[in-house]
Backbone bond lengths (Angstrom), bond angles and torsions (degrees), N, CA, C in turn:
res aa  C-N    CA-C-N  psi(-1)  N-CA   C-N-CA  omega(-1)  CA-C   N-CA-C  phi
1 X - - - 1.442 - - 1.529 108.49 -
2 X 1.283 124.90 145.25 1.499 132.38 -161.60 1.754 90.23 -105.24
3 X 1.782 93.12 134.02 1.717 95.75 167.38 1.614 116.18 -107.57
4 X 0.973 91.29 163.05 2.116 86.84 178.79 1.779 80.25 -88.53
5 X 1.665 71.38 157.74 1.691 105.21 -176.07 1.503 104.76 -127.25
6 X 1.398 105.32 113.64 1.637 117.02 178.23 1.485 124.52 -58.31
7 X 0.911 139.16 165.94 1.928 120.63 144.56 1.523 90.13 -142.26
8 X 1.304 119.38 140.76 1.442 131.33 142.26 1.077 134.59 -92.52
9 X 1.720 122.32 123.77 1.026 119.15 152.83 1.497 133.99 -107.36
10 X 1.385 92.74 13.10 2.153 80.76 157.44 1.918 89.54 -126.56
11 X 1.418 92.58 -168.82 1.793 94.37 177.76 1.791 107.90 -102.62
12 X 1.177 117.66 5.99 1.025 158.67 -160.31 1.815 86.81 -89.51
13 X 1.290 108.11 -83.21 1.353 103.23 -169.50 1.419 123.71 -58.00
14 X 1.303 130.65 -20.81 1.367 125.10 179.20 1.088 104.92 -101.30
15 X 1.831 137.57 28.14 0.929 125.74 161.34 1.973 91.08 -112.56
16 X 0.938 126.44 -7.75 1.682 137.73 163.95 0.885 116.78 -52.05
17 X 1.629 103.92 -53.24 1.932 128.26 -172.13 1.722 91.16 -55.57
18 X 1.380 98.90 -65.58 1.508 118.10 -154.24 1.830 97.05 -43.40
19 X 1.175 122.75 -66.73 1.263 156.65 -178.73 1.825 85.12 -35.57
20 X 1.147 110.22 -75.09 1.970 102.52 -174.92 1.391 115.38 -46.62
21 X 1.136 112.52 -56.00 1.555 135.80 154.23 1.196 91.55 -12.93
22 X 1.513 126.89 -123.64 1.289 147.84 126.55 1.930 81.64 61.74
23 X 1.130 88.72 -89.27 2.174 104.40 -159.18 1.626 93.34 -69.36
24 X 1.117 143.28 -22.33 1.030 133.31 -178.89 1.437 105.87 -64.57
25 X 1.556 126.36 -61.89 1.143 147.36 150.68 1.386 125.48 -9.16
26 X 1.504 112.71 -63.07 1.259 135.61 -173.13 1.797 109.84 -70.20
27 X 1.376 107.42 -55.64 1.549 121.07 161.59 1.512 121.28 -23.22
28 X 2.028 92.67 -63.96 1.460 109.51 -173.84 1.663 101.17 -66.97
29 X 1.000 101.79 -54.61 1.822 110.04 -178.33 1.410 110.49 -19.42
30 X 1.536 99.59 -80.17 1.158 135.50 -171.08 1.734 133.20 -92.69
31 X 1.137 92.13 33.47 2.036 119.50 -166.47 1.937 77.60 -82.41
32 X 0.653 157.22 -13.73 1.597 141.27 -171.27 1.565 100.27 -86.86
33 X 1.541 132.25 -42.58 1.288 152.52 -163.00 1.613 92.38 -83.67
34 X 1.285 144.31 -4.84 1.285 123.10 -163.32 1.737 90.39 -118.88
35 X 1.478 112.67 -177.88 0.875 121.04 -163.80 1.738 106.50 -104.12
36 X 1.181 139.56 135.80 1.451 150.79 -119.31 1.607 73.94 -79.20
37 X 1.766 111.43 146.68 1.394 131.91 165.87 1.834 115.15 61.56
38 X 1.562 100.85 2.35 1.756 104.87 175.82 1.667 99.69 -71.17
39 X 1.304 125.78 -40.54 1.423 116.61 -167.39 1.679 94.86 -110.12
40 X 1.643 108.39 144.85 1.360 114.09 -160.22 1.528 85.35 -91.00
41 X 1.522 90.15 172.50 1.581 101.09 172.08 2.020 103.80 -122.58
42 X 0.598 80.32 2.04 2.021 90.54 176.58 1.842 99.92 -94.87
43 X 1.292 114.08 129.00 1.729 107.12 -176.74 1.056 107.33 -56.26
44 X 1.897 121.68 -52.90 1.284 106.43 176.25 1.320 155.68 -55.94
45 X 1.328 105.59 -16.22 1.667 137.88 163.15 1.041 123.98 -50.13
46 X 2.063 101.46 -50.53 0.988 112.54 -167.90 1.725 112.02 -92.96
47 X 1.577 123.97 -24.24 1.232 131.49 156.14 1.590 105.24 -47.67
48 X 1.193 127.82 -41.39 1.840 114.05 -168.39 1.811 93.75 -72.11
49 X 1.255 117.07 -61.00 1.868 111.14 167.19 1.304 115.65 -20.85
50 X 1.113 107.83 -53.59 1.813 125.54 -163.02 1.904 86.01 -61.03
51 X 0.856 104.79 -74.63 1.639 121.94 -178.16 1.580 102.43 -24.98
52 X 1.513 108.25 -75.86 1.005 127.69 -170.11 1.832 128.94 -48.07
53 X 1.710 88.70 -28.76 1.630 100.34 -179.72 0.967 123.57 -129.56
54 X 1.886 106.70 13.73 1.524 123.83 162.19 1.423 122.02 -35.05
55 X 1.128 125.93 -61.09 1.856 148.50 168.43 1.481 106.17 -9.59
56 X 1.946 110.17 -46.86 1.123 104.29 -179.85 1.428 113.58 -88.21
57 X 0.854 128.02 46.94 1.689 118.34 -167.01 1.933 92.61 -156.83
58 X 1.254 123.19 -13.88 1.446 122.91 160.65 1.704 121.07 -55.10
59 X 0.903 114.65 -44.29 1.273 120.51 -179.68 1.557 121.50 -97.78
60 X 1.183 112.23 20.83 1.544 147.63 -176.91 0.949 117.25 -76.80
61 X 1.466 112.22 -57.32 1.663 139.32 -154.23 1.284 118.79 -74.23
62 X 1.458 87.88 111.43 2.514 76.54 -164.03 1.661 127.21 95.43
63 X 1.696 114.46 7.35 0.889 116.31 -143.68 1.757 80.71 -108.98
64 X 1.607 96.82 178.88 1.371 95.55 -178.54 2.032 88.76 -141.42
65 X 1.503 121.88 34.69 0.965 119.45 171.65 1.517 112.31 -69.50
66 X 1.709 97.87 174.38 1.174 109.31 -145.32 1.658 99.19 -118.66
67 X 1.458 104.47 13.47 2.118 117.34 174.22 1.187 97.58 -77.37
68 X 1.791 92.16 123.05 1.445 101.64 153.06 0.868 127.94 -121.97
69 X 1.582 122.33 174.17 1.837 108.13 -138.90 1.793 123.11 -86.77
70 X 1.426 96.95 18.93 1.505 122.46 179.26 2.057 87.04 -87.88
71 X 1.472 111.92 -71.98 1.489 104.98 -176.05 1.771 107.60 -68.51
72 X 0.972 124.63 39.27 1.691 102.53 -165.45 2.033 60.17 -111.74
73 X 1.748 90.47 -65.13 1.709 94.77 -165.52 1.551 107.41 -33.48
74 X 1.277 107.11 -50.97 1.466 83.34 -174.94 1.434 136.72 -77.37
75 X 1.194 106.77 -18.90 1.663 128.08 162.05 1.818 101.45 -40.77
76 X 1.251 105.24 -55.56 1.454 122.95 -179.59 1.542 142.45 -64.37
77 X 1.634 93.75 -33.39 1.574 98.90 155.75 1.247 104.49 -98.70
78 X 1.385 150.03 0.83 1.592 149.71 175.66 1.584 92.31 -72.69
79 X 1.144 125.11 -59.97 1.529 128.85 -162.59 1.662 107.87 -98.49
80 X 1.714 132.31 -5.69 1.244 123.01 178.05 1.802 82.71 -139.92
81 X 1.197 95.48 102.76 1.888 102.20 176.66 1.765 113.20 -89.62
């Protein structure tokens, strides 16, 4: 199977990548905590979500907060309806 291949040119962007990543992850993880049909089950569906609710998962990285993934979800459908 063929993977996409990134390139960066700021340092900026592979912490973006990371960040979709990140919510893609979290979605799949945690698809039981959300509310029925919020997280797709098709990859591509679920990559535009990932996209879409990346923002919260930037300021994540390295963190030693104290969200857990009961308030993240809800943080997440409060601000991505």
């Amino acid at each position: 199977m063929a993977e996409w291949e990134f390139s960066y040119e700021k340092p900026e962007s592979k912490k973006l990548q990371k960040a979709v990543n990140d919510a893609a992850k979290f979605l799949t993880d945690n698809r039981e905590l959300f509310p029925d049909g919020y997280v797709p089950i098709s990859s591509s569906s679920l990559a535009a979500v990932a996209i879409r609710v990346h923002p919260e998962f930037i300021n994540t990285q390295g963190s030693n907060g104290v969200n857990t993934p009961s308030k993240m979800v809800k943080d997440i459908v409060a601000k991505y309806p």
